[in-house]
C-alpha angles and dihedrals in degrees: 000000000000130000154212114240113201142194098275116233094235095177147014091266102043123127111157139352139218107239103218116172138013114223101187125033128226108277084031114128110239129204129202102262106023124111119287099176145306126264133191139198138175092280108027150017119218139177120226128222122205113246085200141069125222142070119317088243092179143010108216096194143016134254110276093032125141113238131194108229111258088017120122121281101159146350118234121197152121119315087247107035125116116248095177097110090036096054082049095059096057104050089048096076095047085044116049086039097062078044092062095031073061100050102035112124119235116265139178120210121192116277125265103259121196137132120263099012124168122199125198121194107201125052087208130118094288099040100051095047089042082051096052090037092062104035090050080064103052111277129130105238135200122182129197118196110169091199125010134359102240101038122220093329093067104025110040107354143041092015109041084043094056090043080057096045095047087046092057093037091054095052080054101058092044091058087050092047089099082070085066110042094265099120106191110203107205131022132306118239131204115216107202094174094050088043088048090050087043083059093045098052093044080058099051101040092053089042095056078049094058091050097039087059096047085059096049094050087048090246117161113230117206122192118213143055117297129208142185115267099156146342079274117021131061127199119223125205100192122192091264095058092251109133114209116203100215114196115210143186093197134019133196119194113211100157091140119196144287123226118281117246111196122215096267124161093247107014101136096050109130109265083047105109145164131235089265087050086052100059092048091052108149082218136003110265128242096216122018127172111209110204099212144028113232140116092286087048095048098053101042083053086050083054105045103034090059090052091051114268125137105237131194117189109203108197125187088211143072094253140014127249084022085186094071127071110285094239100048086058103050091055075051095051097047086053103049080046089057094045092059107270110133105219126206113186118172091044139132129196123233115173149356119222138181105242132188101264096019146312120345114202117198112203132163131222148131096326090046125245116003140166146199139206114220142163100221118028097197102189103211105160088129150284130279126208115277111219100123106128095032097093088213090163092050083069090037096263112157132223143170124216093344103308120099112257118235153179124236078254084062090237125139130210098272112078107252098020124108126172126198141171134034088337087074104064096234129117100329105216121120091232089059089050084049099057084037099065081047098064094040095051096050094044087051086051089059095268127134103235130162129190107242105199106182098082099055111124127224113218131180120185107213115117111294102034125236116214125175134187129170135355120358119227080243093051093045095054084043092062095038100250123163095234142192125212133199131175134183123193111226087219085080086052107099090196091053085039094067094039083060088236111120113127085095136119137197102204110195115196111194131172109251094234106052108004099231116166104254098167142356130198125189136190129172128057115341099006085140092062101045103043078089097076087055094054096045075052090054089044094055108044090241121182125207095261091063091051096047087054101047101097104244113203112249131240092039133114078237089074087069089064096067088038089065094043082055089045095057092075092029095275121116118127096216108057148047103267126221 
C-alpha cells in the first residue's frame, strides 16, 4: 500500500525544514533504513531515513523548499499501484488554503498594547539586527517584514549574487587549471539549473538563520505591510486581509529600496530586467547590455562574462565604480576589458527597441550615436529608498527626495522614530544598515551612540576583488590635504603569486605630518577581507608606523599591506623603490 512521507518534526521547536537534498530519485527503489533526504533547520541538519519499502513514486517538493513540519515530501509504493487519490490528497490542503486566504474578509483586531515597546518595519539587514539589538537590551520587539526575513540582502542582492559570483569564478579558475598542473580531459559544463538551486538553498538556509535568531532573542514577527497610523500606532495589513493595530514607544524604520528604473523609450519590453529579474534567469544569456557601471553592473558583467556570455556596459560617466579611487579602477577596467567586456563610458542611453533576434539599445557618446543587439537589456544604474506606502508625512516625518532624513543618532525629526538602512538615503550597503540598527537600538535603550561613517568599507566582488576604505586620491587633493602616497604591487606577493593572481595593487594614502591613514584601497584576492585591517586602521587613528610593526604572517596577500605602508616613504622590502 503507498504512502504519504512527510517533513519530519526533529525537535520541540520545530516548525518547518529546508529540504536540501534528495537522496533517492522517483522510480528509485527505496529500503527501510536508507537515506530519503536531508533536511535542515536553524539549529541542525539530518538525514532521514525511510521508514518504508517500495518505489519513490513521487517527489512532492524540490530541493531548497521550505516544509512545514508533518506536511507531504514524497509518495512510496508499489511499481503498479495507483497514487492518484494519494497525490490528491496532498494538493487539497495547499489548495483550498490560498482559496480561503483569497476569500477572507478584512478584519481589525485591537492593537498590541505593552510598556516600553519598540516596533521595527523592515526584516533586512538593518531590521533584524536593530531587532536583536534591542531586544538583547531589554525591549519588547515586533517586526514586521511584508515579504522575506532578511530583505534584499538575503533574498535578491548581496547573497544570490555572490553564490553566482563564486559559481563563475570557479569555472574560471577551472579553465585556467592547466596553469597550475590540473589538466581537465572533456568539456566543461555550466549548470545553470544546478547553480540557480545552489542560490536558492544559501538563501534558505541563512533565512531560516535570521528567523531562527529572532526566536531565540524573543522577538515577535509580524507578516504584513505596515503603515503609519499615528506617533504611536501602526496599522498592519497582514496576507490574510486581517489588519493588526500595534502600539509602540519607539519605531525604527528599516524599509530599505527598491532598484531604480530611469526614464528610458522601451524600458519595460520584455528581455528588459532588474537586478532582481537577472539572478532568477531561466538560462544564462548569450548576449546581455548592462545600462551602468557601478558596482551592481559590474558584477553581474563579472558573472556573465565568465559563463559565457558576451557582455557590453554601457556607463553614462567617465569611469566605472566612480565610488573607488580613480587609479584602482582603471587597472579594473583594463582587466574586465581583457577579460572580453566590452566598456562604454561617456555614454548615454537613448532608447530600448524590440529587434529581430532580440533587444537593440541606442546610446550616444563620444563616437556619436551607436547601437547593440542583444539578447537581455539588465538596467543597474542604482537603488532609491523604498518608503511609498509608509505615510511618514502623515506622522510629521521628514524626507528629502524620497529618502528619510536623519540624524548620526539615527534619529529622525518625530520623537521616538528612528530610520536606518537604504530608506534613508545614505550610504546604501547592508553592513552600514547593519551598524546603523545598532546604533538605533542602543540609543532607544537609553544609550549615547553616534554613526561614525569614515571607517565603511566599499567592496566590489570581480576577480580580482576591489575594497576601499577612506579617502580617495581624488577626494585628498579635493580637500586640500598634503598627502602621501605607497603602493605595493601584489606580483611581488609570493602568496598571491601561487594563487595566479597577481595583477593586483594595495594603494596607502597617508598625511605628510603625521602620517596618519586617511584611505586604502585594495585590489587582488581577498581584498574584501582585508580591507578590514584597513578600517580598524581608519577607526584608530593609526599611523604608518603602527601598521609597519605589527608582525604580518607570512606567506599571506595580508604581508602586502605593511609593504605599502613601507613604500609610502621608499621603504618597502619587496620591491624596487622609487
Amino acid at each position: 500500500m503507498a504512502k504519504i512521507v512527510v517533513m519530519p518534526k526533529l525537535g520541540l521547536t520545530m516548525t518547518e525544514g529546508t529540504l536540501v537534498t534528495w537522496k533517492k530519485a522517483e522510480g528509485d527503489q527505496v529500503k527501510v533504513g536508507e537515506i530519503l533526504f536531508e533536511v535542515s533547520t536553524d539549529k541542525l541538519t539530518n538525514e532521514v531515513e525511510s521508514s518504508d519499502e517500495g518505489i519513490v513514486r513521487k517527489l512532492l517538493v524540490n530541493e531548497g523548499d521550505v516544509v512545514e513540519c508533518l506536511n507531504p515530501v514524497a509518495i512510496i509504493g508499489s511499481a503498479d499501484e495507483d497514487i492518484s487519490s494519494l497525490l490528491n490528497g496532498s494538493s487539497e490542503g495547499s489548495g483550498s488554503a490560498e482559496q480561503s486566504d483569497t476569500k477572507a474578509p478584512k478584519k481589525e483586531v485591537e492593537a498590541v498594547k505593552g510598556g516600553d515597546n519598540l516596533v521595527v518595519i523592515g526584516g533586512g539587514p538593518g531590521g533584524y539586527v536593530a531587532a536583536i539589538r534591542a531586544a538583547q537590551l531589554g525591549a519588547k520587539v515586533t517586526l514586521i517584514e511584508k515579504e522575506s526575513l532578511g530583505g534584499t540582502c538575503l533574498n535578491v542582492g548581496c547573497i544570490p549574487t555572490k553564490v553566482l559570483l563564486h559559481s563563475s569564478q570557479l569555472l574560471t579558475e577551472m579553465k585556467e587549471g592547466d596553469k597550475l598542473g590540473i589538466d581537465i580531459e572533456g568539456s566543461i559544463v555550466v549548470n545553470w539549473k544546478h547553480i540557480q538551486k545552489r542560490k536558492k538553498i544559501v538563501i534558505k538556509k541563512l533565512v531560516s538563520g535570521v528567523s531562527g535568531l529572532l526566536t531565540c532573542n524573543k522577538v515577535k514577527v509580524i507578516k504584513g505591510t505596515a503603515k503609519f497610523e499615528s506617533k504611536d500606532t501602526i496599522l498592519v495589513t497582514k496576507e490574510d486581509g486581517v489588519a493588526e493595530k500595534v502600539n509602540f514607544d519607539n519605531a525604527i524604520i528599516a524599509t530599505g529600496s527598491m532598484p531604480f528604473i530611469p526614464e528610458i523609450e522601451g524600458n519595460k519590453l520584455s528581455g528588459v530586467i532588474d537586478s532582481t529579474g537577472a539572478l532568477s534567469l531561466e538560462s544564462n544569456p548569450e548576449s546581455i547590455a548592462i545600462i551602468g557601471g557601478g558596482v551592481i553592473g559590474v558584477e553581474f558583467a563579472s558573472i556573465f562574462n565568465s559563463l559565457g556570455c558576451k557582455v557590453s556596459i554601457i556607463e553614462m560617466l567617465p569611469h566605472i565604480l566612480p565610488p573607488m579611487d580613480r587609479e584602482i579602477s582603471e587597472i579594473a577596467k583594463a582587466k574586465l576589458i581583457r577579460d572580453g567586456i566590452n566598456i562604454n563610458n561617456n555614454c548615454k542611453v537613448t532608447r530600448i527597441e524590440q529587434g529581430e533576434d532580440g533587444l537593440k539599445v541606442s546610446f550616444i557618446g563620444d563616437k556619436g550615436e551607436e547601437s547593440i543587439d542583444v539578447e537581455k537589456v539588465l538596467i543597474a544604474v542604482g537603488r532609491r529608498s523604498n518608503i511609498e506606502g509608509l505615510d511618514v508625512e502623515k506622522i510629521g516625518v521628514k524626507t528629502e527626495g524620497g529618502s528619510i532624513i536623519v540624524n548620526d543618532k539615527m534619529e529622525t525629526n518625530v520623537e521616538g522614530i528612528y530610520a536606518i538602512g537604504d530608506c534613508t538615503g545614505k550610504i546604501m550597503l547592508a553592513h552600514v544598515a547593519s551598524d546603523q540598527g545598532v546604533v538605533a537600538a542602543e540609543n532607544i535603550m537609553g544609550q549615547n551612540k553616534k554613526m561614525d561613517y569614515k571607517t565603511v568599507p566599499a567592496c566590489v566582488y570581480t576577480k580580482p576583488e576591489l575594497a576601499s576604505v577612506g579617502l580617495t586620491e581624488e577626494q585628498a587633493k579635493e580637500k586640500g590635504i598634503d598627502y602621501k602616497v605607497g603602493k605595493f604591487q601584489l606580483a611581488a606577493n609570493g602568496k598571491s603569486l601561487i594563487m595566479n593572481e597577481t595583477g593586483g595593487v594595495i594603494k596607502i594614502i597617508t598625511d605628510k605630518k603625521y602620517e596618519e591613514i586617511l584611505g586604502v584601497h585594495i585590489l587582488g584576492p581577498r581584498a574584501t577581507d582585508l580591507i578590514t585591517e584597513a578600517a580598524l586602521a581608519l577607526r584608530l587613528e593609526a599611523t604608518l608606523e603602527e601598521i609597519i610593526t605589527t608582525v604580518h604572517a607570512h606567506p599571506t596577500v595580508g604581508e602586502a599591506m605593511k609593504e605599502a605602508a613601507l613604500a609610502v616613504n621608499n621603504q618597502a622590502i619587496h620591491m624596487m623603490n622609487k
